[in-house]
LOLOMAR-710776 format. One record per residue (C-alpha): residue in three letters; x, y, z. Coordinates in steps of 0.25 Angstrom, whole numbers, plus 2048, in hexadecimal, padded with zeros to 3 digits. Layout:
! residues N
AlaXYZ ...
This chain:
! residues 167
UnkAC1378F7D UnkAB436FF7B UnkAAE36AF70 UnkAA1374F70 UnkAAB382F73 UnkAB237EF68 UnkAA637EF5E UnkAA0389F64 UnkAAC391F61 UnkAAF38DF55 UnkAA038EF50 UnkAA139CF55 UnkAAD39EF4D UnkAA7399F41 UnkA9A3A2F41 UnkAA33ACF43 UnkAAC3A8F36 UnkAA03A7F2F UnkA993B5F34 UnkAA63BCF31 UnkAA73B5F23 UnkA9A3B9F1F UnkA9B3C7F26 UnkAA93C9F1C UnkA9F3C5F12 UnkA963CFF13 UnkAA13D9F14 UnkAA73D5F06 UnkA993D5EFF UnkA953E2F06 UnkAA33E8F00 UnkA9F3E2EF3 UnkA913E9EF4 UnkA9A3F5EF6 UnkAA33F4EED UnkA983F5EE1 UnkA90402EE7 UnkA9F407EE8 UnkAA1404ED9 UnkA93403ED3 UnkA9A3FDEC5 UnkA9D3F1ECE UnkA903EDECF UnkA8B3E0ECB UnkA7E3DCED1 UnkA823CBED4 UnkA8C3D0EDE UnkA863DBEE3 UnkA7B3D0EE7 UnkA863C6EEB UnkA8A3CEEF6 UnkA7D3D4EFA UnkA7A3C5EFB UnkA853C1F02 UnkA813CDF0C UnkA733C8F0E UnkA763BAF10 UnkA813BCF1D UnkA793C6F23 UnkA6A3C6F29 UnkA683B8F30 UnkA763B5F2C UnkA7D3BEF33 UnkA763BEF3E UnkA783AFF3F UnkA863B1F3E UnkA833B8F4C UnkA7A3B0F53 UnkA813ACF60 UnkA8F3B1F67 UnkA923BDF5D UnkAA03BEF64 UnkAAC3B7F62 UnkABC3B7F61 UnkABC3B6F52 UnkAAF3C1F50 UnkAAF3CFF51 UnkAA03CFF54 UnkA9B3D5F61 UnkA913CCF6C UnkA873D9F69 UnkA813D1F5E UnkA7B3C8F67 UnkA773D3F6F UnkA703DCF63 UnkA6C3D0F5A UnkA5F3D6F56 UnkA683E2F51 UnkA733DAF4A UnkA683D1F43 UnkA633DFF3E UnkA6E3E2F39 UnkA713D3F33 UnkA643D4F2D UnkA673E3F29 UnkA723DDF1F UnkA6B3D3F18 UnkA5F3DDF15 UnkA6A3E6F0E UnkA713DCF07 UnkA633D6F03 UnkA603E4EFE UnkA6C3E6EF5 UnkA6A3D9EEE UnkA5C3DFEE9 UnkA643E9EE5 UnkA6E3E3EDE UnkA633D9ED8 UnkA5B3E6ED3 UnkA673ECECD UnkA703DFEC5 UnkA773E7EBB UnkA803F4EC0 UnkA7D3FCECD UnkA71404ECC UnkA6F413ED2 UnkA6440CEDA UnkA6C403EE2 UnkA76410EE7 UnkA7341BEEF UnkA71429EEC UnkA7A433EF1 UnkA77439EFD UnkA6E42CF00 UnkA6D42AF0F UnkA7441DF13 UnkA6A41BF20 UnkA72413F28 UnkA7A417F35 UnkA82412F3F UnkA76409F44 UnkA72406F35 UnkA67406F2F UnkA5C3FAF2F UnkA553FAF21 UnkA483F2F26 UnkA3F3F4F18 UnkA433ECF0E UnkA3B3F5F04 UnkA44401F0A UnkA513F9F09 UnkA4E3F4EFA UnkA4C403EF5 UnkA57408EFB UnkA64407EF1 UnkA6E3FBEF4 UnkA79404EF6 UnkA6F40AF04 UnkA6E3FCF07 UnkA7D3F9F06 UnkA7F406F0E UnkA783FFF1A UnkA7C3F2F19 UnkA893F7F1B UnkA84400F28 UnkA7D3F4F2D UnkA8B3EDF2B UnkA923F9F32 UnkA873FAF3D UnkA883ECF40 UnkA983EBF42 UnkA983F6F4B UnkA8E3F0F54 UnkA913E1F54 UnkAA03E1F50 UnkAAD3E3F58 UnkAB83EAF52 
């Protein structure tokens, strides 16, 4: 094998590490997030921040960085479509950040325990669907309660898996 094959291949390996690192980490803060609407007494506002935070900063331009050229690869389970639908996977990347920006307002407003304002009332419609829903008012998206905002991060996450990943 040639000098240059070889560093392509391994610097495809190693954005691929690094995607796959920082996608686990967003999964861990998003269970964190969840964790404390689950048990409302677990809340405490610094690491409620930490992973919304953690969330904002490998998403947007970042993980869309992370997919910038050849999506597909032996060791990824990302499909070529990304390259295909970047406008629509940037979207969606950029849809993350927004949220996760949105819930640490939230947790900022709200540093001793979880207020009412930050769930959502029963019955509340989550929005959302199997194509997600894009919040594109940041007015709209700072009104709604971090829990709705959670809700679609979470679809957004949903939505963009069944599009761009192979099972």
């Amino acid at each position: 094998m040639e000098w240059t094959t070889y560093w392509k291949l391994t610097a495809r390996q190693d954005v691929v590490a690094v995607r796959q690192a920082d996608i686990k980490a967003m999964a861990a803060a998003a269970k964190t997030i969840a964790g404390m609407f689950k048990d409302p007494a677990s809340y405490k506002s610094a690491e409620f921040r930490l992973a919304a935070d953690t969330i904002r900063d490998k998403s947007g331009v970042v993980l869309s960085g992370h997919f910038a050229s050849e999506a597909a690869s032996a060791q990824s389970k990302a499909k070529p479509n990304i390259l295909e639908e970047r406008e629509r996977f940037d979207r969606m990347a950029n849809d993350l950040r927004d949220y996760a920006i949105a819930l640490d307002a939230a947790a900022e407003k709200n540093p001793g325990a979880m207020t009412a304002g930050m769930r959502m009332k029963p019955g509340e419609a989550m929005g959302g669907g199997p194509f997600g829903t894009h919040i594109s008012s940041e007015r709209v998206l700072s009104a709604m309660p971090a829990e709705h905002a959670f809700h679609l991060m979470l679809q957004t996450c949903t939505t963009c898996h069944a599009r761009f990943r192979m099972e």
